[in-house]
C-alpha positions as a Markdown table, in Angstrom:
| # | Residue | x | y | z |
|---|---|---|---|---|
| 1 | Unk | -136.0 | -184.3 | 21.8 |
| 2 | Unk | -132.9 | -182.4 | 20.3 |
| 3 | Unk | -132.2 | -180.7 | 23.6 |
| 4 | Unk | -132.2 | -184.3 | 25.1 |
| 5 | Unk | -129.8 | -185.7 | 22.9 |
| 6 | Unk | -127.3 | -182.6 | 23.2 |
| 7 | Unk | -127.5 | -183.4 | 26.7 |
| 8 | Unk | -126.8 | -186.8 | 26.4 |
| 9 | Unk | -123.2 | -185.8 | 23.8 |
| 10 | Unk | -122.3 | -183.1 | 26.4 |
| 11 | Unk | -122.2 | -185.8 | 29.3 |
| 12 | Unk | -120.2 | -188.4 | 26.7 |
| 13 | Unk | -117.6 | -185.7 | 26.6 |
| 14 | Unk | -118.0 | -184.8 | 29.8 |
| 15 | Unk | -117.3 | -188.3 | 30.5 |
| 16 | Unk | -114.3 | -189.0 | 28.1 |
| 17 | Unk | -113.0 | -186.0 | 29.4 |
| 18 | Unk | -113.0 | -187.0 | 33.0 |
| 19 | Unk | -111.3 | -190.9 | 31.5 |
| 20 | Unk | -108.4 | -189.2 | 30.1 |
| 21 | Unk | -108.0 | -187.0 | 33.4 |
| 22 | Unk | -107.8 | -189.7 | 35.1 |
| 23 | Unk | -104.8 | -190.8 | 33.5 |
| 24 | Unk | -103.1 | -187.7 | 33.3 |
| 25 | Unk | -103.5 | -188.3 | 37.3 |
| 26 | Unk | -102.1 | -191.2 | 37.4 |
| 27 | Unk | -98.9 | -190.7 | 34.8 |
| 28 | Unk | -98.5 | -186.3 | 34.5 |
| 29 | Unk | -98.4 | -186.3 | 31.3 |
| 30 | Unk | -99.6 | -183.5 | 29.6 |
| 31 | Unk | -101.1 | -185.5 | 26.5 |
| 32 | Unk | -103.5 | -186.5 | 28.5 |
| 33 | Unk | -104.2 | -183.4 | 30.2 |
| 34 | Unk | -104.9 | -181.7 | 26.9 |
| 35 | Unk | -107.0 | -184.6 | 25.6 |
| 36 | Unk | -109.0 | -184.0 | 28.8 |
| 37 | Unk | -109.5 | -180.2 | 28.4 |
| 38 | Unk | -110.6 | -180.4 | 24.3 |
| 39 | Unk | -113.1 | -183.0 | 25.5 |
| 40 | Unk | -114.3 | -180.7 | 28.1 |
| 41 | Unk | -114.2 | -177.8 | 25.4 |
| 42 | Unk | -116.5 | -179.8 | 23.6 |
| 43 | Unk | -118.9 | -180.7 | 26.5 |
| 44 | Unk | -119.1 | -176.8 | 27.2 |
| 45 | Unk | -120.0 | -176.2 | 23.8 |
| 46 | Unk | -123.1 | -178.4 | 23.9 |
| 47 | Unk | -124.1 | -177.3 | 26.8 |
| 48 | Unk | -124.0 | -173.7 | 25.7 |
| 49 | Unk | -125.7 | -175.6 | 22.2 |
| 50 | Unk | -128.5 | -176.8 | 23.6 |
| 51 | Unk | -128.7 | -173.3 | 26.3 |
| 52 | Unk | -128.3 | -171.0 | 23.9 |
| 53 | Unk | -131.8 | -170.3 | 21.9 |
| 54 | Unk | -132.1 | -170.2 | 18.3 |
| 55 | Unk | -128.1 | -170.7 | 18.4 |
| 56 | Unk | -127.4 | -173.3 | 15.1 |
| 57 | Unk | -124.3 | -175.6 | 14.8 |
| 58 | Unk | -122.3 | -172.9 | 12.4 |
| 59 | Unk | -122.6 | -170.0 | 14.8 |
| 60 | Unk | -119.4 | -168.8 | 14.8 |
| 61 | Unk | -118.6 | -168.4 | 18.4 |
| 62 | Unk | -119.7 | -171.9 | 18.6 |
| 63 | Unk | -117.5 | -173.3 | 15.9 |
| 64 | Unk | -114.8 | -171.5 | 17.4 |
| 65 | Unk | -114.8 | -173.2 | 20.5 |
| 66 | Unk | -114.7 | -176.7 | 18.5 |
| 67 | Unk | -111.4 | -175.2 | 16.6 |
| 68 | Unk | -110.0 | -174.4 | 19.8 |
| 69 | Unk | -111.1 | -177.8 | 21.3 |
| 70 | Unk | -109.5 | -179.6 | 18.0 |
| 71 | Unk | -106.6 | -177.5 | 18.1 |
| 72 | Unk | -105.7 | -178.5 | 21.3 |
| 73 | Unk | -105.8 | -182.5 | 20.1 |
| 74 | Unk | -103.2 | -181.3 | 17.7 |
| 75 | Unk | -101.2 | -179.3 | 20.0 |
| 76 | Unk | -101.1 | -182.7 | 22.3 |
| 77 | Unk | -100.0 | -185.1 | 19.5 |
| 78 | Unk | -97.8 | -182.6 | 18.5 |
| 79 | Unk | -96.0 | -182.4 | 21.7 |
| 80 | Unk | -95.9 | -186.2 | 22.4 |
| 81 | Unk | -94.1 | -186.7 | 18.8 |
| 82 | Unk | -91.2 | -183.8 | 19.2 |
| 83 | Unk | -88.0 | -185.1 | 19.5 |
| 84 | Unk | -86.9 | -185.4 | 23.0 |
| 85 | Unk | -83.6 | -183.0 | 23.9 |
């Protein structure tokens, strides 16, 4: 049952990934690029979760993929706030 339902998170960021692509299509804007790869991040790292036997939430190559994947949601909002020059 826990395998099923980190399946079923990695496709909803798999999916949330591919809505904000979708709009970095349509507009180029790199916010929405880097939404689209952290949510992607994240999809990876349930897969490799639920792949990965006897691996626990606070593995630390694990959790270092989900600071990567938040630090990239950072570096977007970051980059969409900077003053314009």
């Amino acid at each position: 049952m826990e395998q099923m339902l980190t399946g079923a998170i990695a496709v909803g960021w798999l999916l949330a990934g591919l809505f904000f692509f979708r709009f970095w299509w349509h507009t180029r804007d790199r916010f929405f690029l880097w939404f689209a790869l952290s949510f992607w991040l994240e999809a990876a790292n349930r897969v490799a979760l639920g792949l990965w036997t006897g691996a626990s939430e606070h593995s630390p190559f694990l959790y270092g993929v989900r600071v990567i994947a938040y630090g990239l949601i950072l570096l977007a909002v970051w980059q969409k706030n900077r003053p314009k020059q």
